[in-house]
N, C-alpha and C positions, 0 to 999 in steps of 0.2 A: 398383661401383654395381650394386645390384640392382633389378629389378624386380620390386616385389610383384604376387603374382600375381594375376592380373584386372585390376589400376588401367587398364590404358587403355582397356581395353572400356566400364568403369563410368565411369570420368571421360568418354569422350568422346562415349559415347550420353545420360548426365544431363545432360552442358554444352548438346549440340547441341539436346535437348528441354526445356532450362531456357531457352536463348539463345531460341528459339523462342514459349517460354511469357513470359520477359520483354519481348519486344516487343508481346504483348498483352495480357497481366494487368492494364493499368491499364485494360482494357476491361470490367471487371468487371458493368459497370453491365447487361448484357442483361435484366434484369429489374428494373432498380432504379429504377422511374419515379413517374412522378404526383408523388413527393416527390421528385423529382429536380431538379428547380431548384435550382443554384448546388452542387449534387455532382457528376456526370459530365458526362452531357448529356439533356436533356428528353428524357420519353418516356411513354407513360401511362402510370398506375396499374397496379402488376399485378394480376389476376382469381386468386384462388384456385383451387382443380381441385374442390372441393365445388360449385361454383357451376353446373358441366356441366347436368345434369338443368332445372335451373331457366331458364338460359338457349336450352335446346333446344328445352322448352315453349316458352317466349316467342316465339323465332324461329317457330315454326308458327302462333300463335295470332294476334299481333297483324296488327291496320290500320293502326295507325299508321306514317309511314312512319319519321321518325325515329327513333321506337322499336324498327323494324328494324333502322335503321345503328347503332347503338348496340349493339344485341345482337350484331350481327355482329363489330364491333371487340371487344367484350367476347370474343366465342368465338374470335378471333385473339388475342386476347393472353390467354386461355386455356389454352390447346392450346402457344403458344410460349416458356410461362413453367413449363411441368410440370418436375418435374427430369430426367424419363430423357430425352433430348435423341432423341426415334424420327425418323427423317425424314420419317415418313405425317405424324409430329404438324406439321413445322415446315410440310411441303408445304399441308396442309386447316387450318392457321394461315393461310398464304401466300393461301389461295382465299377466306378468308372477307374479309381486307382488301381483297383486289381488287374482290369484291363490294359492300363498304360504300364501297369509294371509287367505284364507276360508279354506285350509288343516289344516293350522296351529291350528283354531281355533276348527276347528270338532276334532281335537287330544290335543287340551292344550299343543301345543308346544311354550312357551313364546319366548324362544331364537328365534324361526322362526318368531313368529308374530310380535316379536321387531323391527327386521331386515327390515320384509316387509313393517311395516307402516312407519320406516326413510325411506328406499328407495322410497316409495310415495308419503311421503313430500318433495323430492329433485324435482320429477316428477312433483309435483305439481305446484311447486316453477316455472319451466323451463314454465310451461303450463300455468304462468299464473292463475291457478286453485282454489284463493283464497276461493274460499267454501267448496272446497270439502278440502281443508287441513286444515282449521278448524274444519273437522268433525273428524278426524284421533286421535287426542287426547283422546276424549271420549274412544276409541277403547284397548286404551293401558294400561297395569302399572305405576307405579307411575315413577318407573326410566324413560321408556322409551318417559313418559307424558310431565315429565320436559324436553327430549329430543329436542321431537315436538317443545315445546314452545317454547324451544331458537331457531330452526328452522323459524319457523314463524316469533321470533322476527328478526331474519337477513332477511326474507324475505320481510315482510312488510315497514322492514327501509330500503330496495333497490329496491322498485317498483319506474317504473314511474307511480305519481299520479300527480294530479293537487293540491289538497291540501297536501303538505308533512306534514304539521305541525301537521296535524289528526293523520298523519304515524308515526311518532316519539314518538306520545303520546300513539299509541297502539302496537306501537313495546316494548317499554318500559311496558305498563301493561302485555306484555305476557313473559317480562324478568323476572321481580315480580313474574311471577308463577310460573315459572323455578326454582328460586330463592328460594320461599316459600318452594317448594317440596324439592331441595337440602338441604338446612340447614337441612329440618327434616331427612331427609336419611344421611348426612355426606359426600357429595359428593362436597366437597371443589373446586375442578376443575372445574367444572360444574356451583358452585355458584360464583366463581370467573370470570367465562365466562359470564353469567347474567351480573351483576357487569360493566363489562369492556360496554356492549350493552348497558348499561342506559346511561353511560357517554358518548359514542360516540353520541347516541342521544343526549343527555343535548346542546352537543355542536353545534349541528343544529338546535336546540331549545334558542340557546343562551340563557343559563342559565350562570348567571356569574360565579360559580364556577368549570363548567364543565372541562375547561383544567386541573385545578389543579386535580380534581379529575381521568382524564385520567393517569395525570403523577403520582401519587397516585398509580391507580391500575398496571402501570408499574415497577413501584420499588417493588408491591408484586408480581409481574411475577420474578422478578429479584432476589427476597429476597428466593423466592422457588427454584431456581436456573433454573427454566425456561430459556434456550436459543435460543428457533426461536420465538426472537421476531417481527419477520418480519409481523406475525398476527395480532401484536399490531400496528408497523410505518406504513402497508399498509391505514386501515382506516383514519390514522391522514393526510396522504399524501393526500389521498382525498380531505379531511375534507377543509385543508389550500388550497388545490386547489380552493375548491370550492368557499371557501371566496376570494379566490387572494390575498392570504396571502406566498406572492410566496420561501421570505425565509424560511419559516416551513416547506413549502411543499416541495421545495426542499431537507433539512435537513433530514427530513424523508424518501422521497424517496430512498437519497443516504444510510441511516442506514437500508433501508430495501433489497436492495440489496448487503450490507455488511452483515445482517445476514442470507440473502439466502448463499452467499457464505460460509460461517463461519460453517452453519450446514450442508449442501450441500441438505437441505431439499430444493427443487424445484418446490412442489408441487403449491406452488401461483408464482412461478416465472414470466410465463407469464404474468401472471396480472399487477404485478410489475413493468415490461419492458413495457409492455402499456402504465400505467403511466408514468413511465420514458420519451417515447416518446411523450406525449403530454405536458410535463411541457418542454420538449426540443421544442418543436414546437412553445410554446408561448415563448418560448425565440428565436423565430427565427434561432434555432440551429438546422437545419431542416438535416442538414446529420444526427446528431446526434438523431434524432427522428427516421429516417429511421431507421438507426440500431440500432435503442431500439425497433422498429417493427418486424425488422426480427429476430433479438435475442427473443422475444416471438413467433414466429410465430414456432421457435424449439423446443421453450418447447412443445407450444401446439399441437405441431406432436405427442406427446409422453404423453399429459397429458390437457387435455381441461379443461376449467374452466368456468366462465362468458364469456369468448368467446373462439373462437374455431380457428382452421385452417379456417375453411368458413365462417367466421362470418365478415360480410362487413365492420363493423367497423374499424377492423383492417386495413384491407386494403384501406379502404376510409382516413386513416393518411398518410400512404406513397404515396398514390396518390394526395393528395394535400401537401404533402412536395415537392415532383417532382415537381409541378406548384412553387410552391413558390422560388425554385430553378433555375427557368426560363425553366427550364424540360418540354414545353408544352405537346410535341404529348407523351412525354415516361409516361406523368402520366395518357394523354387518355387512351394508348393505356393497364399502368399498372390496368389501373380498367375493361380494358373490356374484359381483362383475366384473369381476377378474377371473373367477372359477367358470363365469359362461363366457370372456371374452377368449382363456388361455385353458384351454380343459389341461389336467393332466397327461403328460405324456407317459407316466410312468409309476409303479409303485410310489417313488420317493416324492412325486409332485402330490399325489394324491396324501402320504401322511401329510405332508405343508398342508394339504387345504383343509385335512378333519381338523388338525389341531388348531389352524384360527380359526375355523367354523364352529364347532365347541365351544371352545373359548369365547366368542363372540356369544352365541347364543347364548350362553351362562352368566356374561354379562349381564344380557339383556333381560335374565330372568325368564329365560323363554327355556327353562330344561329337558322339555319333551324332547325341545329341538336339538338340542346340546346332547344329551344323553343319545339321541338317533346317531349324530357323529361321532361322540365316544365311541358308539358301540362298533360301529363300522371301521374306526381307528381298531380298536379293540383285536377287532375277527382279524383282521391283516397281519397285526405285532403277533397275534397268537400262531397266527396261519406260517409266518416266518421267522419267526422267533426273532425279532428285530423290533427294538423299541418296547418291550413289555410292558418295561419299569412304568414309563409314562402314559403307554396306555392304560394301565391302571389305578394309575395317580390319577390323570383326567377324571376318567370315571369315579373316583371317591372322591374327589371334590366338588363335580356336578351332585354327589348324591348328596354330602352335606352340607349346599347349600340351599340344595332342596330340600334337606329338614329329614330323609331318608338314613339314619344316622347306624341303621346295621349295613345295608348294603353300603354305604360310607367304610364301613371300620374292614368289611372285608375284601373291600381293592384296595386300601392302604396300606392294609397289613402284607397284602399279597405284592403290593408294587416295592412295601420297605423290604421284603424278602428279595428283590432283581436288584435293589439299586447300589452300586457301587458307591462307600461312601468317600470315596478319594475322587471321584469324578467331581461333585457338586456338594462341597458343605454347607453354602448356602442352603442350595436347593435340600439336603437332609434337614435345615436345622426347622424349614417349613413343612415337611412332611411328617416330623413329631409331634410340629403343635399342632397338624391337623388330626392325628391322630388321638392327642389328645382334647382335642374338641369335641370326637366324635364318641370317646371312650368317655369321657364327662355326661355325653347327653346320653349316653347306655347306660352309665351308673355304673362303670369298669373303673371305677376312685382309684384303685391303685399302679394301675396300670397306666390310665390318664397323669397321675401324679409323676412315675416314670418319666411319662414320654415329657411332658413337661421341662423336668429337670434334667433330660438329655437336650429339649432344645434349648436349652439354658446353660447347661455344659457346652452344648455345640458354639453357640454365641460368644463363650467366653473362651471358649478356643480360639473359635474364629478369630478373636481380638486379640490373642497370644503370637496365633498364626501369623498377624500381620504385624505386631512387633518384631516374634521373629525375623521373617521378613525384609522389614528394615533394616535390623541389626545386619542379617546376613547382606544386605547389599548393601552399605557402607562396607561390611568386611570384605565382600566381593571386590567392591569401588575402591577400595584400598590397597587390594592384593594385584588389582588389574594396573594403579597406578604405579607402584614398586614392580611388577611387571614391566610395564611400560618401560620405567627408568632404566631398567637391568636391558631389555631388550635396545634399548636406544643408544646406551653404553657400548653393548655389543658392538649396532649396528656403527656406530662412531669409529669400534675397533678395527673392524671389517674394511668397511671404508676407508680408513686411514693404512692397512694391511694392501688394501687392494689400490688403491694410491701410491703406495711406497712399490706396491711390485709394479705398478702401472708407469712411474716416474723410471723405474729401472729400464723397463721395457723401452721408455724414452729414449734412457738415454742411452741404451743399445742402436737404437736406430738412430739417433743420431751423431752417436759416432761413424756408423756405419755412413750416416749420409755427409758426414765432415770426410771421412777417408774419400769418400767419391765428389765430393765437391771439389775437396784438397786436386784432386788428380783432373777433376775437369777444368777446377783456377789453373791450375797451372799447365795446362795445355793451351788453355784458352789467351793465358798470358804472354806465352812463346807466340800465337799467332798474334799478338796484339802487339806485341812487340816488334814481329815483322812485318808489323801492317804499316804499325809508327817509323819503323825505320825506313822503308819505303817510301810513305807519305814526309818523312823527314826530306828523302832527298828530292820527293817532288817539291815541298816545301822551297827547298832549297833553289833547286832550276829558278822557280818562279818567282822568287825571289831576287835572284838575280838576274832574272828579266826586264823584272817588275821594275829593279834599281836604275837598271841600263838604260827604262824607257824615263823612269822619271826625273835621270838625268838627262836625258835628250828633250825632254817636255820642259824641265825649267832651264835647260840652255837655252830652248825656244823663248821660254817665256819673258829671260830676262832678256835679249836679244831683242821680241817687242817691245819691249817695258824701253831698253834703249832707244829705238828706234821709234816710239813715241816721244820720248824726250826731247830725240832730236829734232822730230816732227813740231813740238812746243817751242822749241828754241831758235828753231829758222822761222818759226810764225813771228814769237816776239821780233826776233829779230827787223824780220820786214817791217809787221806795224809800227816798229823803233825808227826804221828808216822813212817811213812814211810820215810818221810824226815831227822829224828832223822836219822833212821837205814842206810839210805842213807851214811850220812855226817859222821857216825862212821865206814863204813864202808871203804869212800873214804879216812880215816887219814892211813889205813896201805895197802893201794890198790897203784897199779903202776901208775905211771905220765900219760900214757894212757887211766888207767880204772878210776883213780882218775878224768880226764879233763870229761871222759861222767857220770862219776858220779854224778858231779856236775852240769852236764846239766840237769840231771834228778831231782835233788835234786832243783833245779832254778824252774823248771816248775812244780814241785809239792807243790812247796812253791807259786806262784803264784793261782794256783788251789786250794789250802787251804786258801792262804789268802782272795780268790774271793769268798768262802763259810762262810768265816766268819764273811763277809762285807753284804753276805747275812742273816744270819741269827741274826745279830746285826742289823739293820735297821727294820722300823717300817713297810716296803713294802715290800713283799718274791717274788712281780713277776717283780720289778726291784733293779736296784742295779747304787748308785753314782759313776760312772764310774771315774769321773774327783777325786774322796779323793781317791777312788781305789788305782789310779795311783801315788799318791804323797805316800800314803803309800809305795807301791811298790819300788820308787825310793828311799824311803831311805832304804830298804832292801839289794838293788842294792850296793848302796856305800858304804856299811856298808861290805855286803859279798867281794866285791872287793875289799874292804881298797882304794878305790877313791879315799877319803882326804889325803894317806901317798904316793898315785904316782902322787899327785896336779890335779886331774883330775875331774875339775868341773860338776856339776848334776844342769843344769836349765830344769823349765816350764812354759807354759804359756798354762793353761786349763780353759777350759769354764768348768763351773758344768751343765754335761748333765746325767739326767737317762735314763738306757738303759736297756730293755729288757734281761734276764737272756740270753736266746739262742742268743745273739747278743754278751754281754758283755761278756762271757770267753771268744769268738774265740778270741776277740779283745784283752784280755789280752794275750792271750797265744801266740797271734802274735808280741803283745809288749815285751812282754816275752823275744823272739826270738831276736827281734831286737836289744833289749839294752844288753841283753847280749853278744853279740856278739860284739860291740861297747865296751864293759867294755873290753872285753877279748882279743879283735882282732885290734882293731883302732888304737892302742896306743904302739907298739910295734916298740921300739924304741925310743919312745917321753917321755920328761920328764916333758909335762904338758899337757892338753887338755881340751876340752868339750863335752859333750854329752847333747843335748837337745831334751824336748818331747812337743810335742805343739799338743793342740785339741782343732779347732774351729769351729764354721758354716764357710759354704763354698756350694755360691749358695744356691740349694734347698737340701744338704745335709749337711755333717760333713767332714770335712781331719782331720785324724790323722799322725803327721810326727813325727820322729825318725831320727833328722840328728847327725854329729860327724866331729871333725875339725882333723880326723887321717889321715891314710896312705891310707887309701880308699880301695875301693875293685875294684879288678881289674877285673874282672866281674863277677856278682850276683851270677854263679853256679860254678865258674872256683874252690874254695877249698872241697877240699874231708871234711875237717873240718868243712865244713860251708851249706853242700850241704843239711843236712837232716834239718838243723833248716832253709833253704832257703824254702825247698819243703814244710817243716811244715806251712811256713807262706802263700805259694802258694794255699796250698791245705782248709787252714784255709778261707782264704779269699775268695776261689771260694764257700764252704759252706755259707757264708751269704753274698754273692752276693757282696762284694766290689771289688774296682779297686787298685794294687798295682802299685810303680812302684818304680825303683833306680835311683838315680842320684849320677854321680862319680863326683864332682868337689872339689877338697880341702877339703874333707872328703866324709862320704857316707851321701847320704838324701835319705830316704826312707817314701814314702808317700803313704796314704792307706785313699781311700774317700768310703765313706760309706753312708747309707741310715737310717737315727734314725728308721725309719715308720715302 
């Protein structure tokens, strides 16, 4: 079994500053406020760093006093939100809240002193300041109290302590109080945020129901329609980090980077990418850790969080990704342009830089250099008794790889003395073989041999461990799913409990609203009643008004209708007497006056007959055009003697009534026609026909008047024929029809018409 050279330096100073970094990375939120309701925990709005000038003017100019405390929390959260984390900035952050919160307070400005005491708990949070931000609460309102508490609860669950398991348990009591105050106020977002805190503890707590209940309080993120749930998967990704529970953690990781994209909300982005890069690192996908480093290192240009642009952390990933990469001198050289671009602000930046420095250097085979850093890592762990274990570890493994193999065995032995072996069994099982490397090149055979077979004992643990492991979460996965079923059974029962009382409730009220319906129908029905019976006998009147007029209106009407008849019946009348005087006149009148006599006497007889078809019919504003005509026609044959020149009279009529002003022209045009055919067709011929045909045709009527005679040799050519030609001309343009002649083996004369 070999030791690759470097692995435990680099596995056990990344574990010890990832294990560190994962107890507070879901702390991410130091600047994520204002829109921070139902994401980490309330906090204001961040202030941009362009905003300086503006609000410095203000601060000097204004009277107003609130418009002072308002500026002053603006330039604390300012100054505490820049990305290079300076301590002047966090300190004259620190003084400007203090200040807004004693104006606030001399003026009972609540909105300012709300403001100022979250901004002092984020201040406090960054500083470390765990007393003074437990005092902060007392200070406040009840909203701004439950505030605090969820503050503290994210702070306390993201400290590095040595005991977390105290921290889980009083992060959790100060979510409870959070909690306690929300319900009574109604601040469901807030109690919900509580809520979600207990469960991420439970799960560090390993409480066996805790997952279920995380994923619980995710479906009512979900159920609210809640969508950046990236505040939800970032803690879980931890969470499974932390256990080396690598496909959860994964899983997560990847859906919390889908819902940063998804809401374009960025404000945990970099955090996120952080993560991302060290779940990539342990999967040895170390390009891919790089640029999950540098993709956060952009956010936090523009929006710092749990760490920053300068925060060594970050850069202490891509610096030993480059190593791992075989990248020697580029990941020296990338940390100690980061160490002069972002100096240490503080003890804890400063161990980040000895231990990639170190490390780096001993890489590089440069141990003078490495050991300088060790030793300064060293003097600090000693000086504060913080981090021992591994400053001594460093130092024996710089020494044996230097070839130095007793100062090697006696910081080994001194760091297996500090180091917790429940912390890191990995990191023990490489600390026995170094051990025993260095007790082999002493010629310590038994002891070497030992450590040996402890790390070999420790490996085949490890490989128990994570069978165990397994086993135990199928059995967890099993006991969460019969969980489930029993909880969901309940909830079914519940629901159906609270349904049945719910239906009751119903249907209390709606009896109650049938009692009061009942009594308002039936008031409502008495006034309708007397509204009806009212409207009945208005009804009534008017109805008998109505009768009284419409028999006055059709006594009137039939009274016209009389009174046209009669009007029809003195007209035949007269054209009858006119006709008489005609035809007695034409028996001693010349062959000349006699032939227009009896043109006259034809069309007065036609005119008379067309009056008396009117005023015998039961209709006086039309008239049976088609018995008109069959009348007519035997007028015709009768006046001509037809029957004694063998000169046949057919038709073929449709029965159409037609409007009086339609129907004379049309007679008087037929009139025209056959008369002329009686008198003129047949001259010569000792037998013939004459027929009258009226049918539909298209969207109108044809009326034809053909003859099998001698024909007309054209329409207007006889002086004889020329006035009953024009008469039927001038007829037909009056009611809009179309005539026309056809000469072929007799005459056909056709006249289409419009009923409408």
């Amino acid at each position: 079994m070999l030791l690759e050279h470097g692995t435990y330096s680099e596995n056990i100073t990344l574990w010890k500053q990832v294990k560190r970094w994962l107890l507070c990375c879901i702390l991410s939120l130091t600047c994520i406020s204002g829109r921070l309701y139902a994401q980490y925990y309330p906090a204001p709005a961040p202030v941009a760093a362009n905003q300086l000038h503006t609000l410095s003017t203000r601060l000097k100019t204004t009277r107003n006093a609130h418009e002072r405390i308002q500026t002053l929390n603006a330039l604390c959260n300012l100054y505490h939100n820049l990305p290079y984390k300076n301590p002047a900035d966090l300190t004259l952050a620190e003084q400007y809240a203090k200040q807004a919160l004693a104006e606030g307070t001399r003026i009972n400005d609540q909105a300012g002193m709300s403001e100022a005491l979250l901004l002092l708990g984020q201040l406090y949070y960054f500083s470390d300041a765990l007393d003074s931000f437990e005092q902060l609460p007392g200070k406040a309102n009840d909203s701004t109290r439950a505030k605090l508490f969820l503050q503290l609860s994210f702070y306390i669950w993201g400290r590095d302590a040595k005991d977390k398991t105290q921290d889980y348990l009083r992060s959790n009591d100060y979510a409870r109080k959070a909690a306690a105050i929300t319900e009574r106020l109604g601040l469901k977002d807030l109690t919900l945020m509580a809520a979600r805190n207990i469960a991420i503890n439970n799960l560090y707590l390993k409480k066996p129901d805790a997952e279920a209940d995380v994923l619980k309080i995710i479906a009512t993120y979900k159920r609210t329609g809640y969508k950046k749930l990236q505040y939800i998967y970032y803690p879980l990704t931890c969470y499974f980090d932390f256990v080396r529970q690598t496909d959860k953690s994964y899983y997560y990781s990847e859906a919390a980077v889908t819902a940063v994209d998804a809401t374009r909300d960025t404000l945990s982005a970099g955090d996120i990418y952080i993560e991302k890069s060290v779940l990539a690192y342990r999967r040895e996908k170390y390009e891919e850790a790089i640029n999950a480093c540098k993709q956060a290192l952009k956010y936090y240009e523009h929006q710092p969080s749990i760490y920053y642009v300068s925060s060594p952390m970050v850069h202490e990933i891509i610096s030993a990704a480059y190593n791992k990469m075989g990248k020697k001198t580029e990941a020296t050289n990338y940390i100690l342009n980061a160490l002069h671009q972002y100096p240490p602000r503080g003890t804890q930046d400063s161990i980040t830089y000895l231990y990639r420095l170190g490390n780096a250097f001993r890489e590089e085979k440069a141990f003078d250099k490495s050991e300088t850093y060790f030793k300064q890592l060293y003097a600090i762990s000693s000086r504060l008794h913080k981090d021992e274990d591994y400053a001594n570890i460093s130092l024996g493994h710089v020494y044996l790889d230097a070839g130095e193999f007793e100062k090697a065995r006696h910081y080994l032995y001194k760091g297996l003395s500090l180091v917790k072996p429940e912390e890191n069994t990995a990191g023990l099982r490489y600390l026995h073989y170094m051990i025993y490397l260095a007790d082999s090149a002493t010629q310590h055979y038994l002891t070497a041999i030992e450590h040996l077979n402890k790390s070999n004992d420790q490996a085949a643990a490890e490989a128990r461990l994570e069978q165990d492991k397994v086993v135990r979460q199928m059995e967890v996965a099993y006991k969460a799913r019969e969980k489930e079923q029993e909880l969901k059974l309940k909830n079914q029962n519940i629901i159906f409990l609270q349904r049945q009382a719910q239906a009751q409730k119903e249907k209390l009220k709606q009896s109650e609203k049938i009692g009061l319906l009942t009594a308002g129908a039936l008031v409502l029905a008495l006034a309708i009643m007397v509204l009806l019976f009212f409207f009945y006998r208005q009804k009534q009147k008017s109805s008998r008004e109505m009768t009284h007029k419409n028999q006055q209106l059709q006594k009137l009407v039939s009274e016209k209708e009389w009174l046209l008849k009669e009007v029809h019946h003195r007209v035949k009348n007269n054209l009858h007497t006119i006709f008489c005087l005609l035809e007695s006149q034409a028996r001693t009148a010349t062959p000349e006056a006699r032939n227009a006599l009896e043109k006259s006497t034809h069309r007065i007889y036609a005119m008379s007959l067309f009056h008396q078809k009117v005023y015998q019919s039961g209709n006086i504003q039309q008239v049976d055009f088609g018995n008109y005509m069959r009348e007519f026609l035997l007028f015709l044959q009768e006046g001509f003697d037809l029957e004694t020149r063998n000169i046949r009279v057919t038709h073929e009529m449709t029965s159409i009534s037609l409007p009086l002003n339609l129907a004379m022209p049309l007679a008087l045009i037929a009139n025209e026609a056959l008369t002329n055919a009686a008198k003129y067709a047949f001259e010569g011929r000792s037998s013939g026909e004459i027929n009258l045909s009226l049918h539909p045709h298209e969207q109108a009527y044809k009326m034809t008047i053909s003859d099998d005679g001698i024909g007309i040799t054209h329409p207007g050519s006889s002086d004889r024929q020329s006035l009953g030609m024009e008469l039927m001309h001038g007829l037909c343009a009056d009611i809009g029809a179309a005539i026309n002649f056809e000469v072929n083996n007799g005459t056909r004369i056709n006249i289409a018409f419009n009923a409408g």
